[in-house]
N, C-alpha and C positions, 0 to 999 in steps of 0.2 A: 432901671432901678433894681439893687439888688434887691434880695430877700432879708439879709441884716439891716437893711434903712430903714425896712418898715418895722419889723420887729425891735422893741426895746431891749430886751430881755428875753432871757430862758430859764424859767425854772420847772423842776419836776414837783406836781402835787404830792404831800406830805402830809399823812394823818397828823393830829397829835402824837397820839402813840407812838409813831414812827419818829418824830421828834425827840420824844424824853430816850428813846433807845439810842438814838445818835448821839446825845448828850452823854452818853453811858457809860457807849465805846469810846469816843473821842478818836486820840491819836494814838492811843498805847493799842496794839494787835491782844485782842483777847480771843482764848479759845471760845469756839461754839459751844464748846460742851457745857460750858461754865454758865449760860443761861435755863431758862426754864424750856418748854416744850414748846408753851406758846411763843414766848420770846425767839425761840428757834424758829417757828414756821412764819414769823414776822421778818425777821433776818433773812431769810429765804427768799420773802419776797423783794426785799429792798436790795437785795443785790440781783434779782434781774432789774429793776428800775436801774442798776448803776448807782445807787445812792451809798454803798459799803461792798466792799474789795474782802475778798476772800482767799485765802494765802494758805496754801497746801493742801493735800490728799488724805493722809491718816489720820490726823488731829488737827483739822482748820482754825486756822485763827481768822478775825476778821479786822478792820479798820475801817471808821469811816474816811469816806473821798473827801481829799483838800478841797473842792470847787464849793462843797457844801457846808463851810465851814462857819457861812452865815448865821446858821440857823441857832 
């Protein structure tokens, strides 16, 4: 028996917070800089979960990930 048989699903646990900020970004790449601080070190964390893509070196933009688009 594989490992997908038994498992239904995968998903990564997601505050609130971390919700209405996915709602935020959406599809359009928005700069980092263009949130708050806190909003910044939230961001931060949600893209080591994988949950939002981060796009270049001098002025990062972010997006959130298609797979998450449930929410």
């Amino acid at each position: 028996m594989k490992i997908t048989e038994l498992i239904d699903g995968f998903s990564i646990w997601t505050t609130n917070e971390e919700k209405l900020l996915l709602k935020k970004i959406g599809d359009n790449p928005t700069p980092i800089s263009s949130f708050t601080e806190h909003e910044q070190f939230k961001i931060e964390s949600m893209i080591r979960k994988s949950l939002i893509t981060k796009i270049g070196h001098k002025n990062p933009l972010v997006v959130a990930n298609e797979k998450d688009k449930k929410i």
